[in-house]
N, C-alpha and C positions, 0 to 999 in steps of 0.2 A: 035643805033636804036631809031627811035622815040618813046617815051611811052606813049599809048593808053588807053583811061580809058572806060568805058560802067557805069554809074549812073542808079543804080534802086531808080525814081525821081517820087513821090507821088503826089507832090505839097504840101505835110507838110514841116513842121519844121526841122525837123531832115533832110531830105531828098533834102532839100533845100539848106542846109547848109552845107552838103556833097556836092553839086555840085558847090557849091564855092570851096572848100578846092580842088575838086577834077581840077576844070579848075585853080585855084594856083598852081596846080604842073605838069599837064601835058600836053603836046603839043596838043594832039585832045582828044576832050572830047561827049560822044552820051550820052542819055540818054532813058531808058524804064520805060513806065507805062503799068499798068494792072488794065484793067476793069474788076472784077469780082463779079460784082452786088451787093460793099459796099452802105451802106444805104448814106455814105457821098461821093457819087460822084461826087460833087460838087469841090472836088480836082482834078477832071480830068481840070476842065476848069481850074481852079488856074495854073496848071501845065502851058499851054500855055504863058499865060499873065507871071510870071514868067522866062520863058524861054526868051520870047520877051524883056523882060526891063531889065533883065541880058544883054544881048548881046548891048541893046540899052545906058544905064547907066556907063558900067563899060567896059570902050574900051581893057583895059589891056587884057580880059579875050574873048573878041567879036569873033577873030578871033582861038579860041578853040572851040569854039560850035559847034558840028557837030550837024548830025543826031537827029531826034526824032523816037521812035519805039514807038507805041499803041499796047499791046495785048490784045484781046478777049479771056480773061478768065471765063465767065459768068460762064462754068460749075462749076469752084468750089463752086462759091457760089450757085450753084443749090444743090449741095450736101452739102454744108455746113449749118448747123442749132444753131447760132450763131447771136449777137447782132449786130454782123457788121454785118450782109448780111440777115437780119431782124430786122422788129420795135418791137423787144421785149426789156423789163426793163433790161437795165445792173446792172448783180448781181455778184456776187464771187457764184462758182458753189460749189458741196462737195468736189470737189479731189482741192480744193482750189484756180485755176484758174479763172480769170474772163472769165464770156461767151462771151468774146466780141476776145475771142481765137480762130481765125480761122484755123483749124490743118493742119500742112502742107503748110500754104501759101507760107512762104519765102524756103524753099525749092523747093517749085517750080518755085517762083518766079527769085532765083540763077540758076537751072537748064536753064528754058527758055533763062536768060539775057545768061547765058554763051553758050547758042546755035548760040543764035546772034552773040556774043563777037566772035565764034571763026569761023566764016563767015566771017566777017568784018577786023579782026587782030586785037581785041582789047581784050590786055591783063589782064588789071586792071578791078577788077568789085567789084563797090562801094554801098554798104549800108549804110543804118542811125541807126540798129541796136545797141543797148547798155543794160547793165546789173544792172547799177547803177539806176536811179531813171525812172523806167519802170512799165510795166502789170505784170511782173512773166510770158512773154510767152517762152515757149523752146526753139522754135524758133529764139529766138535771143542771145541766149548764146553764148562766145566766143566759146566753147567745140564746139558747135552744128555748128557752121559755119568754124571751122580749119576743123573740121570730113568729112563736105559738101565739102571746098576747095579740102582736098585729095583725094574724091571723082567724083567729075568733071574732074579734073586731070587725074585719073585714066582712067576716062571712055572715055574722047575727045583728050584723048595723047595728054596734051597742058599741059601750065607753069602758067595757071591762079592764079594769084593772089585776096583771097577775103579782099578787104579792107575795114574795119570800124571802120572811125577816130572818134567814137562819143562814141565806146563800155567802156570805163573806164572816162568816165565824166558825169558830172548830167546836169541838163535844164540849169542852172545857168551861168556854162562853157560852155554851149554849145551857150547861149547868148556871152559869152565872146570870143568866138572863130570867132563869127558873125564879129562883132567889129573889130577885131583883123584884119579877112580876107577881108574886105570893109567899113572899118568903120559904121559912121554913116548911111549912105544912105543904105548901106547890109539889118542893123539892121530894118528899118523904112519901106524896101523893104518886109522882110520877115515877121516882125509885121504885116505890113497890108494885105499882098498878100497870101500868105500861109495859106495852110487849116489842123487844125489837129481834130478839132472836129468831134468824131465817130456821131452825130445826122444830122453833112451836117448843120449846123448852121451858118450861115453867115450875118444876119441882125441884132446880137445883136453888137457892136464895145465895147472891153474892153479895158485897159490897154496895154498888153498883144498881142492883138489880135481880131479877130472876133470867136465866138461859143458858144455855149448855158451856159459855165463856170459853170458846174456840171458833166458831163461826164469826165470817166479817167483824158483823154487825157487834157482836158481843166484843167482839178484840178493840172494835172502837169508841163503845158505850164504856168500859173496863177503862181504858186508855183515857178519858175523857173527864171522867169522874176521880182518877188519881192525881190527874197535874188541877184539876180544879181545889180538890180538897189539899193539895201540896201547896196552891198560891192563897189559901186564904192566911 
């Protein structure tokens, strides 16, 4: 049987580099985004252009590229009161999370993809989630995503598989995995084109990347890419 992947595809980093690893190993590959009124939607468009120069760039992988899904998820971020889905100061909250912890997203985020996934026959359903040099959100715990997988399962009488090749590695590996899966042109691809900055930043160009290089996300992408480029 052919094996079928569904990529939950941001147009970040992580999620980018997931849909490498994930058209390196399986015959058809879709991929879902979700608009839920993130202040940095600006990854919506990354997403396309991405998509586009994957397919267009790297022939090995061209003819796995299925499908694109868009969701219309605006209600969460209607009910969400959080620095992603408002221009409020990113802090660490009391119960020690930072506010930029939207509750619930990737849970829903899995639920929705795997609704798709089992419409379509697609088995595998791939995140960029990881526990090693991350927010502290629950959301991406291995715990909280095998619990999710048993769950879907449970609920859609299917054999889904949740895979995330990114969960037991830091920024650093996760540049070397870049490498690894397309070399140089991957790397230069997902440097310039990929959006991880929560501010929606794109007219500053660093190192790294584009984004306001103060936020999380950018302090860890910065971080990630200097001890990767310090060990080769």
């Amino acid at each position: 049987m052919t094996e079928k992947a569904l990529v939950l595809f941001s147009g970040g980093q992580d999620s980018t580099v997931c849909l490498a690893w994930a058209l390196d190993r399986f015959e058809t590959v879709e991929t879902i985004g979700f608009d839920y009124g993130q202040r940095h939607s600006v990854e919506l468009e990354c997403r396309q252009t991405l998509r586009r120069r994957l397919a267009e760039e790297f022939p090995q992988w061209r003819g796995r590229l299925g499908e694109d899904h868009l969701l219309d998820l605006g209600i969460l971020g209607a009910i969400s009161e959080t620095a992603l889905t408002r221009a409020d100061e990113i802090r660490l909250q009391a119960d020690g999370l930072p506010n930029t912890f939207v509750p619930g997203r990737n849970l829903l985020f899995f639920t929705f993809a795997a609704t798709i996934a089992w419409r379509r026959g697609l088995r595998h359903l791939v995140g960029g989630m990881c526990e090693t040099d991350y927010s502290g959100y629950p959301d991406c715990r291995d715990d909280t995503l095998k619990a999710l997988q048993v769950a879907l399962n449970l609920g859609m009488d299917r054999r889904f598989v949740v895979e995330t090749p990114l969960m037991w590695i830091d920024k650093a590996q996760t540049w070397a995995l870049t490498e690894r899966l397309g070399g140089t042109a991957l790397v230069e691809l997902i440097r310039t084109e990929s959006h991880s900055c929560y501010k929606g930043e794109r007219q500053i160009e660093h190192p790294w990347g584009r984004g306001c290089g103060q936020c999380p996300a950018c302090e860890l992408r910065a971080a990630g890419w200097a001890k990767w480029r310090a060990g080769r």
